[in-house]
Every structure is written in structure tokens, then in C-alpha cells.
N, CA, C and O atoms as a printed pandas DataFrame, in Angstrom:
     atom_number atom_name residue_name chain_id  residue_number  x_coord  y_coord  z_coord
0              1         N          UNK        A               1   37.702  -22.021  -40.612
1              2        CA          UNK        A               1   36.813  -21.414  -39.654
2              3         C          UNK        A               1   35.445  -22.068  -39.729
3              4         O          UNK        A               1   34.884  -22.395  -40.775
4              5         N          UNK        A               2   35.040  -22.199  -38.671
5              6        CA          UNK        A               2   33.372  -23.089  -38.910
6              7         C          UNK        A               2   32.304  -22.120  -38.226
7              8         O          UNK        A               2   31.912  -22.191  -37.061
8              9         N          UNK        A               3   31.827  -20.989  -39.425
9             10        CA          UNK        A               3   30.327  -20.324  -38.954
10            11         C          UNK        A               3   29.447  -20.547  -39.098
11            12         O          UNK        A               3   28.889  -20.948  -40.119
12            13         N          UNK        A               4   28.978  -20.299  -37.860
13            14        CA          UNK        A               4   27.472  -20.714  -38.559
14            15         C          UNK        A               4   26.055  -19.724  -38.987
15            16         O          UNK        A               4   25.497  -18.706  -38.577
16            17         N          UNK        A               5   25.950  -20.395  -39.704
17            18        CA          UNK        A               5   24.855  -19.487  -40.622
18            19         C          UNK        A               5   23.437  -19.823  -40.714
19            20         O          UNK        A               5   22.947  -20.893  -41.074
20            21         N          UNK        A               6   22.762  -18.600  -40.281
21            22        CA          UNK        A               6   21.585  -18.918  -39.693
22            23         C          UNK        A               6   20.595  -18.839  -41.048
23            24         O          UNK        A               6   20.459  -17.794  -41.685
24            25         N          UNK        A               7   20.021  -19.914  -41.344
25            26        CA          UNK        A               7   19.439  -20.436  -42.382
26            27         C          UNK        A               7   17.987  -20.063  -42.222
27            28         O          UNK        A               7   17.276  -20.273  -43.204
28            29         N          UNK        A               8   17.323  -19.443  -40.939
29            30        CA          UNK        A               8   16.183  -19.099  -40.415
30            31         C          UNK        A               8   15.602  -18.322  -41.096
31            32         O          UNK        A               8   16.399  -17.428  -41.380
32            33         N          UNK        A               9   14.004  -18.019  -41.831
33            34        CA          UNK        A               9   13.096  -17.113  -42.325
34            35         C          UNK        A               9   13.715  -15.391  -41.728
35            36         O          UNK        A               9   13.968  -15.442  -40.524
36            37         N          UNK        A              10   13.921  -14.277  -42.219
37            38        CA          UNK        A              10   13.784  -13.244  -41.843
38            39         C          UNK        A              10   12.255  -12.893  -41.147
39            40         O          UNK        A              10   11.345  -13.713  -41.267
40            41         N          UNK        A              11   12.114  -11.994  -40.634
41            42        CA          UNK        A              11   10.770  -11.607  -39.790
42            43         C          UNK        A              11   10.092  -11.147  -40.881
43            44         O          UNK        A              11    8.994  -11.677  -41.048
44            45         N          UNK        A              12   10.473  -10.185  -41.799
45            46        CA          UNK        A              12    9.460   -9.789  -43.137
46            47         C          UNK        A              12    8.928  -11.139  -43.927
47            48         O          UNK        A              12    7.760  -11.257  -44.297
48            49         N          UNK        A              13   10.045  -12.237  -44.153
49            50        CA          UNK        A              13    9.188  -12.910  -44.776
50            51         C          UNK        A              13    8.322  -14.001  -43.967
51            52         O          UNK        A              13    7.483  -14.769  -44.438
52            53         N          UNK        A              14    8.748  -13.868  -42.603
53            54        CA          UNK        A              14    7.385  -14.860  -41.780
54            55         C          UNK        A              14    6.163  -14.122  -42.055
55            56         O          UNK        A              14    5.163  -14.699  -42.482
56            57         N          UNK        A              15    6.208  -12.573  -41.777
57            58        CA          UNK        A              15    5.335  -12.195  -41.484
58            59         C          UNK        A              15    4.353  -12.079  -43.245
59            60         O          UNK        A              15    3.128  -11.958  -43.221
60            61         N          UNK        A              16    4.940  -12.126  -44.282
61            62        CA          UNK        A              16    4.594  -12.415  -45.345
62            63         C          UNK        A              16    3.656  -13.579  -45.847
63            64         O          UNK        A              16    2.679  -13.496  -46.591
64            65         N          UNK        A              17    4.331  -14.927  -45.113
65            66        CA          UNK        A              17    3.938  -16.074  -45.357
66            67         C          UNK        A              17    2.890  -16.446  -44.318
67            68         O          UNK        A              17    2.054  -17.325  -44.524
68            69         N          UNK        A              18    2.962  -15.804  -43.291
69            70        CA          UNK        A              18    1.767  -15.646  -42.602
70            71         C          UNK        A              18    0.352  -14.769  -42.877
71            72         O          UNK        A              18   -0.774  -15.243  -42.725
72            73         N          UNK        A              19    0.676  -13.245  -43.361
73            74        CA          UNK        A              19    0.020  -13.245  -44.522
74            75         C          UNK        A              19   -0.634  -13.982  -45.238
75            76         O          UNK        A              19   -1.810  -14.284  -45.036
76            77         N          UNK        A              20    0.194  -14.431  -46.343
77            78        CA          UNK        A              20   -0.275  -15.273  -47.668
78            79         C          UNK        A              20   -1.390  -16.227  -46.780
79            80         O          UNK        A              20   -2.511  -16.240  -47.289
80            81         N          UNK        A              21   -1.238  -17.022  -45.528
81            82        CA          UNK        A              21   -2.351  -18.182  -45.154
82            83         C          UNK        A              21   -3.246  -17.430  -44.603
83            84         O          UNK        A              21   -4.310  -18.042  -44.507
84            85         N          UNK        A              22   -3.298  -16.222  -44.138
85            86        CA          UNK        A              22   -4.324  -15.605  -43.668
86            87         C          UNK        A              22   -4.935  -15.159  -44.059
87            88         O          UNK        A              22   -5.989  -15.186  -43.423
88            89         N          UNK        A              23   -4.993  -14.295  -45.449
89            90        CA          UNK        A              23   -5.845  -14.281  -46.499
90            91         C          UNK        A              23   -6.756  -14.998  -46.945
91            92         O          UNK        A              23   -7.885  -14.563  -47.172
92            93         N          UNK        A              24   -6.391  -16.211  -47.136
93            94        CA          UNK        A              24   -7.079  -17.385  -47.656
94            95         C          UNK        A              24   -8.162  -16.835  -46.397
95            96         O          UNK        A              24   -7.742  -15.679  -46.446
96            97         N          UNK        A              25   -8.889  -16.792  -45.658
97            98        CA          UNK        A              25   -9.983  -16.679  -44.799
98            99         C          UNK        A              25  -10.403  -15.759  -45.526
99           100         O          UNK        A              25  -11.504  -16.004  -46.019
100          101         N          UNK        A              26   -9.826  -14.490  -45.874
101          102        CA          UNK        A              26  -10.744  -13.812  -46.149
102          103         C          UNK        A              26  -11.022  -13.237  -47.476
103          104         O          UNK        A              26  -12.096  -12.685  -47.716
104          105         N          UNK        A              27   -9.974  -13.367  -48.440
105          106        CA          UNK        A              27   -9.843  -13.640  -49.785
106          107         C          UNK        A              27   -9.815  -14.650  -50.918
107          108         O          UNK        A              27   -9.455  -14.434  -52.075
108          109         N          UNK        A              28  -10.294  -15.894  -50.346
109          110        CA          UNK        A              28  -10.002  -17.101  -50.823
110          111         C          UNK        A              28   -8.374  -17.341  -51.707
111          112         O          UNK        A              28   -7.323  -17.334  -51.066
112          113         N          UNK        A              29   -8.394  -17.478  -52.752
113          114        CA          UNK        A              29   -7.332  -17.411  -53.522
114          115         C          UNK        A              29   -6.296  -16.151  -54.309
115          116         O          UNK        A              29   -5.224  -16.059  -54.907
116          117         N          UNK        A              30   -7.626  -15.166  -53.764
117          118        CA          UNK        A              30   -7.072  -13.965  -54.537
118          119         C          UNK        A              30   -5.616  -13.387  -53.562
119          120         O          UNK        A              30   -4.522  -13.019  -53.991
120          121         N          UNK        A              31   -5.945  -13.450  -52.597
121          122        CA          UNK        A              31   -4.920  -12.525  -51.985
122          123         C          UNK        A              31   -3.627  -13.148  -51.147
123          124         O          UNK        A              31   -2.924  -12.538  -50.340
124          125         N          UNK        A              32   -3.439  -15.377  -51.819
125          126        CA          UNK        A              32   -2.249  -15.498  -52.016
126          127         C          UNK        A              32   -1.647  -15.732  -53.117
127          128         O          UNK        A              32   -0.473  -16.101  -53.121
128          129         N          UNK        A              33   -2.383  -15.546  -54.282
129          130        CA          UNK        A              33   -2.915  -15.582  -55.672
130          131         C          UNK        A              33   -1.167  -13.952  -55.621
131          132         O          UNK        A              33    0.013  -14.291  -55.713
132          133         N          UNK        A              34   -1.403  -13.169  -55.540
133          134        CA          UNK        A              34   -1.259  -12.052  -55.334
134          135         C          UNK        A              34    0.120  -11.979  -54.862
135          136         O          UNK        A              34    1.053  -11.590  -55.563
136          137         N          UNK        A              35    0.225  -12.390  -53.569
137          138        CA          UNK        A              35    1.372  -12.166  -52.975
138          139         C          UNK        A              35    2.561  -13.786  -53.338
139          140         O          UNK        A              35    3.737  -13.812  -52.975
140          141         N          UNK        A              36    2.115  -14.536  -53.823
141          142        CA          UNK        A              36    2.604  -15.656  -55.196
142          143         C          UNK        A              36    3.639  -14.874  -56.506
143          144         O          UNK        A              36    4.752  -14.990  -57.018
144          145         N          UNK        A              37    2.415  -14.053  -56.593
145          146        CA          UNK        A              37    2.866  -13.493  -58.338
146          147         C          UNK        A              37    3.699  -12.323  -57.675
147          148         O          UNK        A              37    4.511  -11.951  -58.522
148          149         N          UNK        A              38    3.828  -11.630  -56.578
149          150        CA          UNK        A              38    5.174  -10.501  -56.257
150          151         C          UNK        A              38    6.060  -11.249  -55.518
151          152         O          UNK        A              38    7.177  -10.736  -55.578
152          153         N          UNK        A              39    6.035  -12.200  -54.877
153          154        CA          UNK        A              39    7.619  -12.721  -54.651
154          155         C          UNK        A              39    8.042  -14.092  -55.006
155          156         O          UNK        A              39    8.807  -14.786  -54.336
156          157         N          UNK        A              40    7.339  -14.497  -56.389
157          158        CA          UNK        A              40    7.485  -15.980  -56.856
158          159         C          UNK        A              40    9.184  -15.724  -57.281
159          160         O          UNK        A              40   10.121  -16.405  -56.864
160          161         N          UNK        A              41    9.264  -14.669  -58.126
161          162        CA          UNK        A              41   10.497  -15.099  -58.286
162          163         C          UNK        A              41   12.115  -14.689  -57.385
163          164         O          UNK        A              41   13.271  -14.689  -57.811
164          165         N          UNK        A              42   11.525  -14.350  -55.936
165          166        CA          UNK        A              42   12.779  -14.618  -54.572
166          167         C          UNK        A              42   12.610  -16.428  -54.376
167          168         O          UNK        A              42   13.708  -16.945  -54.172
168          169         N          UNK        A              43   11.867  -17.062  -54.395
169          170        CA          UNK        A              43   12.117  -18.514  -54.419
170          171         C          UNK        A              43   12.038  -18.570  -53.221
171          172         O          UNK        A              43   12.191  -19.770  -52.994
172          173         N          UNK        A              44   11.801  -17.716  -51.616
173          174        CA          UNK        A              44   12.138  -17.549  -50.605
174          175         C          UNK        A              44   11.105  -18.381  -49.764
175          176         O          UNK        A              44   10.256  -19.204  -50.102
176          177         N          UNK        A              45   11.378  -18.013  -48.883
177          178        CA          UNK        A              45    9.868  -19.064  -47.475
178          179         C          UNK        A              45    8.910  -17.997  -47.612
179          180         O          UNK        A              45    8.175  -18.035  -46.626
180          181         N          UNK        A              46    8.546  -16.939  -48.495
181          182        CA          UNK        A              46    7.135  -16.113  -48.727
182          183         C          UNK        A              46    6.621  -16.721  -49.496
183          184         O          UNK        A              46    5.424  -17.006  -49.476
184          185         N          UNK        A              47    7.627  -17.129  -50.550
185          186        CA          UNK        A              47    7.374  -16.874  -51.694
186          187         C          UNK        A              47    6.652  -19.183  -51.897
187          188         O          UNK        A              47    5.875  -19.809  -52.619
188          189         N          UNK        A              48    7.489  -19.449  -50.864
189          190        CA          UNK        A              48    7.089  -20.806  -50.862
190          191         C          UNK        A              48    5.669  -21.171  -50.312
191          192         O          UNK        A              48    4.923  -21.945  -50.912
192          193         N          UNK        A              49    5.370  -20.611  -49.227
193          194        CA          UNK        A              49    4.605  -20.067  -48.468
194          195         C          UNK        A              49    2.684  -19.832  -48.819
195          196         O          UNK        A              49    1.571  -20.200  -48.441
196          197         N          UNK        A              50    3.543  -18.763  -50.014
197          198        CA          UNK        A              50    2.493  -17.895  -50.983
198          199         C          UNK        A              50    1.588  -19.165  -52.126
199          200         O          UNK        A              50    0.481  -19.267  -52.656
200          201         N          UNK        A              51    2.760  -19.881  -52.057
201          202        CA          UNK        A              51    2.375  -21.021  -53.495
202          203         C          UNK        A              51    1.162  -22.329  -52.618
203          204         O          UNK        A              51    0.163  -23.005  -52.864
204          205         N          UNK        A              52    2.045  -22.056  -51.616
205          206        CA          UNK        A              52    1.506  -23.689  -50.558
206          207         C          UNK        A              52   -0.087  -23.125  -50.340
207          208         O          UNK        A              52   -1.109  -23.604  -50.831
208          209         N          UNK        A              53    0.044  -21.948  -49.442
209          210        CA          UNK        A              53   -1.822  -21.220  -49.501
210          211         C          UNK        A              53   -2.595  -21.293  -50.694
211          212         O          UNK        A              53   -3.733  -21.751  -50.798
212          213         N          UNK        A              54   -1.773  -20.727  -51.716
213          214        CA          UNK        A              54   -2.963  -20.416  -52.990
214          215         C          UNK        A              54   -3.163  -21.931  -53.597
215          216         O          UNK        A              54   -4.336  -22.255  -53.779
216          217         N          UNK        A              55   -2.289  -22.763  -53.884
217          218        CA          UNK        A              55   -2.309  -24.496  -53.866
218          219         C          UNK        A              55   -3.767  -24.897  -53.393
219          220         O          UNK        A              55   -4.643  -25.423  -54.079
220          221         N          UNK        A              56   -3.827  -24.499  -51.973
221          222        CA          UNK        A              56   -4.975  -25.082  -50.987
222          223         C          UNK        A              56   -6.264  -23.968  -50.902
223          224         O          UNK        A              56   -7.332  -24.346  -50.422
224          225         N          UNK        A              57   -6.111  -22.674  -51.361
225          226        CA          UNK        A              57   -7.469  -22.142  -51.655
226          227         C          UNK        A              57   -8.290  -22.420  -52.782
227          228         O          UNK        A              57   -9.520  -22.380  -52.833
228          229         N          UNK        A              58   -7.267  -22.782  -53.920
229          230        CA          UNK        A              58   -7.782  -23.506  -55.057
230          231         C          UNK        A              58   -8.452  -24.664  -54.852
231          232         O          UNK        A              58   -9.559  -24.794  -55.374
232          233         N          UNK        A              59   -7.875  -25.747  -54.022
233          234        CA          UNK        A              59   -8.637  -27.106  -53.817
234          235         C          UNK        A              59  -10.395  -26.308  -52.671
235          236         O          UNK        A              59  -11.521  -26.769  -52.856
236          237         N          UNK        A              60  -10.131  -25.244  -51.723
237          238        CA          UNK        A              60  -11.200  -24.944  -51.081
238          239         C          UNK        A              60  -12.079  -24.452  -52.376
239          240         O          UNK        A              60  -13.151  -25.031  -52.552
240          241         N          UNK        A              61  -11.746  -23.563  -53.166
241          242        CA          UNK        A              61  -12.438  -23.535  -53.949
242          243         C          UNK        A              61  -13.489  -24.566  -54.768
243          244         O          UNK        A              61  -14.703  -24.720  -54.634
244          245         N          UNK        A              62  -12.589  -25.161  -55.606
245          246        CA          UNK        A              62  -13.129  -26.971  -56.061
246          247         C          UNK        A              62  -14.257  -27.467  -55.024
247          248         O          UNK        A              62  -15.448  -27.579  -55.314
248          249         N          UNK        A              63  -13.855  -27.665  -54.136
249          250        CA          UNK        A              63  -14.572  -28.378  -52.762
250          251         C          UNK        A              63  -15.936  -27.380  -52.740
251          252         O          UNK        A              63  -17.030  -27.929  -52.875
252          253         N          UNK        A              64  -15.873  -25.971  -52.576
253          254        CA          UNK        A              64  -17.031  -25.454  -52.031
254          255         C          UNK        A              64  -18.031  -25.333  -53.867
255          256         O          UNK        A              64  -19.231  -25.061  -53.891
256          257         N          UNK        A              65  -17.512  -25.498  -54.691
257          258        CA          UNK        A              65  -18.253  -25.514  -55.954
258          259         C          UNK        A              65  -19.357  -26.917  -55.895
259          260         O          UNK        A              65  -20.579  -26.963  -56.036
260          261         N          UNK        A              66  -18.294  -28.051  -55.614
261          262        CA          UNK        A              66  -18.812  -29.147  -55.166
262          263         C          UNK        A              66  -20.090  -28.837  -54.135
263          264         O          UNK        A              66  -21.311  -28.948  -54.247
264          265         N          UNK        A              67  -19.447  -28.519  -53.378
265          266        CA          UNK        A              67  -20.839  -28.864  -52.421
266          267         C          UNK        A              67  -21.820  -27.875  -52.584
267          268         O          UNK        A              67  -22.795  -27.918  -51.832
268          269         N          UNK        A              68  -21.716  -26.769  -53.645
269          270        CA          UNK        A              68  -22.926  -25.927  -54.040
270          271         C          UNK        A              68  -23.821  -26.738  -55.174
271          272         O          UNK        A              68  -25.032  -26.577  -55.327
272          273         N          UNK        A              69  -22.970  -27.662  -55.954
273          274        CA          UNK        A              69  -24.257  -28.021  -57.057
274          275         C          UNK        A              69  -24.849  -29.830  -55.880
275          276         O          UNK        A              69  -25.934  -30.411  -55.899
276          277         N          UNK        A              70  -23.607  -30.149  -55.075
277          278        CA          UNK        A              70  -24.571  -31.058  -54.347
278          279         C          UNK        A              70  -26.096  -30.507  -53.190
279          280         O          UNK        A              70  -27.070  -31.187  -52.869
280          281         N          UNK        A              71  -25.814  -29.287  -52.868
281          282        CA          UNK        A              71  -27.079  -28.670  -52.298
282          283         C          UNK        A              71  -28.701  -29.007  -52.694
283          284         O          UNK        A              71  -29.796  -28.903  -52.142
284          285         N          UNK        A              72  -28.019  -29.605  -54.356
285          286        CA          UNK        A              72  -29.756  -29.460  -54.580
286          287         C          UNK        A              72  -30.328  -31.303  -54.852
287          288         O          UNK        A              72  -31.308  -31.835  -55.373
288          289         N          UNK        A              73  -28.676  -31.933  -53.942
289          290        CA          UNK        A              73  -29.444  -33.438  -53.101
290          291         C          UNK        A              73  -28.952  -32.963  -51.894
291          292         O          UNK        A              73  -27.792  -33.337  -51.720
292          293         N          UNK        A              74  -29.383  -32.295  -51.015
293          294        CA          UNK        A              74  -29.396  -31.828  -49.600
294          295         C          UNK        A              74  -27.973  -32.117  -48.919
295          296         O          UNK        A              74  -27.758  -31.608  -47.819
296          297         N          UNK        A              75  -26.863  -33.016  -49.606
297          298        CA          UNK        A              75  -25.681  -32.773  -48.745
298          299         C          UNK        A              75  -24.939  -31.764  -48.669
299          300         O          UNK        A              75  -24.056  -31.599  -47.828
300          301         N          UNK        A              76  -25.267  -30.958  -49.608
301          302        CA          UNK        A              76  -24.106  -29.694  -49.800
302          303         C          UNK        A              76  -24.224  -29.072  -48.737
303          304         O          UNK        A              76  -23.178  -28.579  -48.313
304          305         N          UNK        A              77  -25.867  -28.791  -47.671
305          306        CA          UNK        A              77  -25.968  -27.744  -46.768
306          307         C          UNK        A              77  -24.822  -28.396  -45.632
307          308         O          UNK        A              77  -24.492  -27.778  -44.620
308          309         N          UNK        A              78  -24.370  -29.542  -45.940
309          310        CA          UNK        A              78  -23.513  -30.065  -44.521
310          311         C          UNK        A              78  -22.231  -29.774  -44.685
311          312         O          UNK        A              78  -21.401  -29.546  -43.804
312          313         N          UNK        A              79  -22.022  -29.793  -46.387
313          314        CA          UNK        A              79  -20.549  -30.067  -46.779
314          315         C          UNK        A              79  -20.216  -28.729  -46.472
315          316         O          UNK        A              79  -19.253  -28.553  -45.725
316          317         N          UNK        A              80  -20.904  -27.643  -46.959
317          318        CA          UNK        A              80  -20.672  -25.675  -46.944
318          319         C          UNK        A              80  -19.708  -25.698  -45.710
319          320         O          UNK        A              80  -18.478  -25.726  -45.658
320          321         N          UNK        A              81  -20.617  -25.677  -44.783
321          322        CA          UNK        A              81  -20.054  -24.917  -43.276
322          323         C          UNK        A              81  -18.894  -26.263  -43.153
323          324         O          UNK        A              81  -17.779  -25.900  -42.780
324          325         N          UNK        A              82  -18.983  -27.083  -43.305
325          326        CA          UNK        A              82  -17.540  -28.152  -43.215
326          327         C          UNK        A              82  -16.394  -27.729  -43.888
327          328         O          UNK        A              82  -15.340  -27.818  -43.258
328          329         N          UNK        A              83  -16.353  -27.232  -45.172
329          330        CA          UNK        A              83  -15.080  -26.913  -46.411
330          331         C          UNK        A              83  -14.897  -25.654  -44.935
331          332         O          UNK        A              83  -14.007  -25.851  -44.107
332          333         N          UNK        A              84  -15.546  -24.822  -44.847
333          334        CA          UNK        A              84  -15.303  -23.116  -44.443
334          335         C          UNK        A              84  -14.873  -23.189  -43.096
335          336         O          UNK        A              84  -14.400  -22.197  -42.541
336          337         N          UNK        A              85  -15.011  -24.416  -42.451
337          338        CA          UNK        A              85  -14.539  -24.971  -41.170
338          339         C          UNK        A              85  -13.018  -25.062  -41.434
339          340         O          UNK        A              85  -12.126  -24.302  -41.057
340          341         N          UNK        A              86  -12.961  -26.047  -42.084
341          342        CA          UNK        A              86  -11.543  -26.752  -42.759
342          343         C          UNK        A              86  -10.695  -25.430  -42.709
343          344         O          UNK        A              86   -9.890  -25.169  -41.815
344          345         N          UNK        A              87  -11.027  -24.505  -43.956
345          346        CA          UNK        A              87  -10.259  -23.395  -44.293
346          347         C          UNK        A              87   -9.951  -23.520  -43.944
347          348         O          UNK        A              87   -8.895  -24.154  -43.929
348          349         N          UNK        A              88  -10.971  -22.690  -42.694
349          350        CA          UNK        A              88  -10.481  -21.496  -41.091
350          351         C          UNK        A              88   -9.474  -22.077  -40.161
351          352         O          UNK        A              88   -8.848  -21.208  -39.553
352          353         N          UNK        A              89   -9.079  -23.539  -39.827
353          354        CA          UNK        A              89   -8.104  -23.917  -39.092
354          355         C          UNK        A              89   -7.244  -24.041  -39.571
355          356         O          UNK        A              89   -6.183  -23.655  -39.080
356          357         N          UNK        A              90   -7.355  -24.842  -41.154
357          358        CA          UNK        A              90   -5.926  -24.887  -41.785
358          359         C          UNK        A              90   -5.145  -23.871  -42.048
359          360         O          UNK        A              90   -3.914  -23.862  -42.073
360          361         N          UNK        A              91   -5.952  -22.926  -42.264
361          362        CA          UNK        A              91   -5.082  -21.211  -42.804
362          363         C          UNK        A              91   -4.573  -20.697  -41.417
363          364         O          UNK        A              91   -3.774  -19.766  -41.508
364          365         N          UNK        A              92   -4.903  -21.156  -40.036
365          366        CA          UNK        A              92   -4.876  -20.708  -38.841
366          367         C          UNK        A              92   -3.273  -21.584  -38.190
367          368         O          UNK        A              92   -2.285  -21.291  -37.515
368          369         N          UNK        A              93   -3.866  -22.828  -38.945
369          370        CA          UNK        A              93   -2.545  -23.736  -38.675
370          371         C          UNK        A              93   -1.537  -23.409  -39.168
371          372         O          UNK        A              93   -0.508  -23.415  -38.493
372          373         N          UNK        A              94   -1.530  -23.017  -40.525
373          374        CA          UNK        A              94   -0.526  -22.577  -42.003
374          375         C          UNK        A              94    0.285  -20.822  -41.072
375          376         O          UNK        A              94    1.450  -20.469  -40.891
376          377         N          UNK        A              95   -0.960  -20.227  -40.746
377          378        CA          UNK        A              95    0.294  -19.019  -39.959
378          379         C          UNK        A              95    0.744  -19.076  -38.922
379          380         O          UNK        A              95    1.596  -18.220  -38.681
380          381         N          UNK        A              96    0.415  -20.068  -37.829
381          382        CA          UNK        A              96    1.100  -20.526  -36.886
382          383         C          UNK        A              96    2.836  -20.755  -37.217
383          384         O          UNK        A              96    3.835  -20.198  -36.761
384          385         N          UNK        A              97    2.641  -21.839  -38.222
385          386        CA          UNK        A              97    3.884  -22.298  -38.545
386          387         C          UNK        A              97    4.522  -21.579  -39.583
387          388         O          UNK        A              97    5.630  -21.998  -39.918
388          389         N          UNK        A              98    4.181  -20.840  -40.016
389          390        CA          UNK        A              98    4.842  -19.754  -40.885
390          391         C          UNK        A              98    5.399  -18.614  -39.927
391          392         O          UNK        A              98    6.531  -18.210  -40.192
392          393         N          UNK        A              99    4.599  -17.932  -38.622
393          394        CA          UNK        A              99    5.302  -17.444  -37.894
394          395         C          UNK        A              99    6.434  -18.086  -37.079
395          396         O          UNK        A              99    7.254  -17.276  -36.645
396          397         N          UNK        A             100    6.619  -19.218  -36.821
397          398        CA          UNK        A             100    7.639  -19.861  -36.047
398          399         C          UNK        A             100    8.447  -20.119  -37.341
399          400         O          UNK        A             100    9.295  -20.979  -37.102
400          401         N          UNK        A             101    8.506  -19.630  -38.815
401          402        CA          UNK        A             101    9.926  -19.924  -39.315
402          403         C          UNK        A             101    9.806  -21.289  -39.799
403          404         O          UNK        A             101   10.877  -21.783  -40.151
404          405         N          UNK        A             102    8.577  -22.164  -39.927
405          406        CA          UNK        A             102    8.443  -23.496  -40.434
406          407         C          UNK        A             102    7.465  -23.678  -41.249
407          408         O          UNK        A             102    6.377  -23.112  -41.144
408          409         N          UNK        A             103    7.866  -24.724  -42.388
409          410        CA          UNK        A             103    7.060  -24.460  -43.665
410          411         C          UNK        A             103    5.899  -25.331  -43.086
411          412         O          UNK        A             103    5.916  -26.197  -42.212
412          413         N          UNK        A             104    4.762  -24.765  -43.945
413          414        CA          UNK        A             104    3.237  -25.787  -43.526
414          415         C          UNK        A             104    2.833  -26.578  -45.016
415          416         O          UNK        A             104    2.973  -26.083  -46.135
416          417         N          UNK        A             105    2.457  -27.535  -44.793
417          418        CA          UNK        A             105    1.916  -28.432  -45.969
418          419         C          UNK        A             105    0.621  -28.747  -45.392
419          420         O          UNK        A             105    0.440  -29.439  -44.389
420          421         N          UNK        A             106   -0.463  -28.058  -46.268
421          422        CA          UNK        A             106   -1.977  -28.394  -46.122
422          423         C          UNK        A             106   -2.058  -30.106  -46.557
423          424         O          UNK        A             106   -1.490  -30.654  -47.501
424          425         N          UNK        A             107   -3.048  -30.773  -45.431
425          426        CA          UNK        A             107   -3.562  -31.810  -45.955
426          427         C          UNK        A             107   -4.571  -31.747  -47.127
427          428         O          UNK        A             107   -5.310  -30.788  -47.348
428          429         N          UNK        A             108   -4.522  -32.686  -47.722
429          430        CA          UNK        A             108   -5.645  -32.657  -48.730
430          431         C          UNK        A             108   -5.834  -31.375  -49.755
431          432         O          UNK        A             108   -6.960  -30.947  -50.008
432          433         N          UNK        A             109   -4.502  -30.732  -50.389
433          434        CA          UNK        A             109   -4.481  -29.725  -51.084
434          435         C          UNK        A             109   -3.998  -30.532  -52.299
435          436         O          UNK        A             109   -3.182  -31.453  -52.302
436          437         N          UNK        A             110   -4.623  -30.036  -53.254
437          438        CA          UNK        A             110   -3.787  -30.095  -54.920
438          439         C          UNK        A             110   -3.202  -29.300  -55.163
439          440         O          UNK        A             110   -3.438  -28.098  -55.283
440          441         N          UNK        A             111   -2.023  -30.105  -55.306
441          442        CA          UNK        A             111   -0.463  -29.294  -56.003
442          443         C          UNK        A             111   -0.488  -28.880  -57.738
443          444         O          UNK        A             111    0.277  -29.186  -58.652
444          445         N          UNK        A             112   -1.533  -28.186  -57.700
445          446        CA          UNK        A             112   -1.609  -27.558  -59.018
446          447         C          UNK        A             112   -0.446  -26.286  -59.517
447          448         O          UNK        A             112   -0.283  -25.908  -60.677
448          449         N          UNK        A             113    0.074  -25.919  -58.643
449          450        CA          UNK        A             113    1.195  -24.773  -58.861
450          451         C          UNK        A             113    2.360  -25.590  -58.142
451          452         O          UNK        A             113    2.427  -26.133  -57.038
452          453         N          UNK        A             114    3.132  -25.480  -59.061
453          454        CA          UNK        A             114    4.359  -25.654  -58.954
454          455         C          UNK        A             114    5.761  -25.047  -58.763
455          456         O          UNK        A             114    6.751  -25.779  -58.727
């Protein structure tokens, strides 16, 4: 018999992994930090999801530390609103494609979690 089996995200966990990138706006790392550590071990597209956001709030983090001790040679005031720019689309991009059921890979994130 040849079925087929729909290999597609459930709606709880899109709406999870959409979550997890949407946070990042307004929790930085904490609140995919969070939803990482309750479904790391389903291995699932939340739970993949959850790792890929908090991955890339960590590097926003790094980045906006950076451009706070460069502030005091005047580039940081450019770099600030640039990192918080970045976020805001990438985390915007990240639940786009987490609601359509497709994994997102941030540019320019460190894969510090594995």
C-alpha cells in the first residue's frame, strides 16, 4: 500500500515556533530561552524553532553589547537602532516561515546551541 504521510508541522507547534521568534522582539533571549528548555526534548519544529531564535537573540545580544561600549567612539549611536532594526525583521521573517510550516535560518547568527 503506498500512504502518504503528511510530514507537515502540526498548528500547535507552528504556532509555538512562531512564538519562540516573536519573543525575541520583545524578550530578547529570555522567552525563546524558555520555550527551548520546555520542548527541547520533543526534538520537534518548536522545539527546532525555539533553538534557531534563542541561537540568534544571543548573537543580538553580543552585537548590541558591542555597540554599547563602541558609543563612547560615537559609532555605537548608529550601530543601536541598526542591531534593533535587524532583530525586528528577522524575528518577523523567522514567524512568517514558521507559520507556513518552514524552518527559518537567521543570517549572521552563532550556532552556540546545539
Amino acid at each position: 500500500m503506498n500512504e502518504i504521510i503528511d510530514t507537515s508541522p502540526s498548528r500547535d507547534e507552528r504556532n509555538l515556533a512562531m512564538l519562540a521568534h516573536l519573543l525575541g522582539i520583545f524578550s530578547g533571549f529570555v522567552g525563546a530561552l524558555i520555550l527551548w528548555l520546555v520542548k527541547r526534548e520533543d526534538d520537534g519544529f518548536a522545539a527546532q524553532e525555539a533553538r534557531e531564535a534563542l541561537n540568534f537573540q544571543i548573537t543580538v545580544a553580543i552585537a548590541m553589547m558591542a555597540a554599547f561600549v563602541l558609543k563612547f567612539v560615537l559609532i555605537g549611536f548608529l550601530l543601536v537602532p541598526l542591531v534593533f532594526l535587524a532583530n525586528f525583521i528577522f524575528c518577523l521573517l523567522g514567524a512568517l516561515s514558521a507559520a507556513k510550516g518552514k524552518a527559518y535560518r537567521y543570517p549572521l547568527s552563532i550556532r552556540l546551541i546545539s
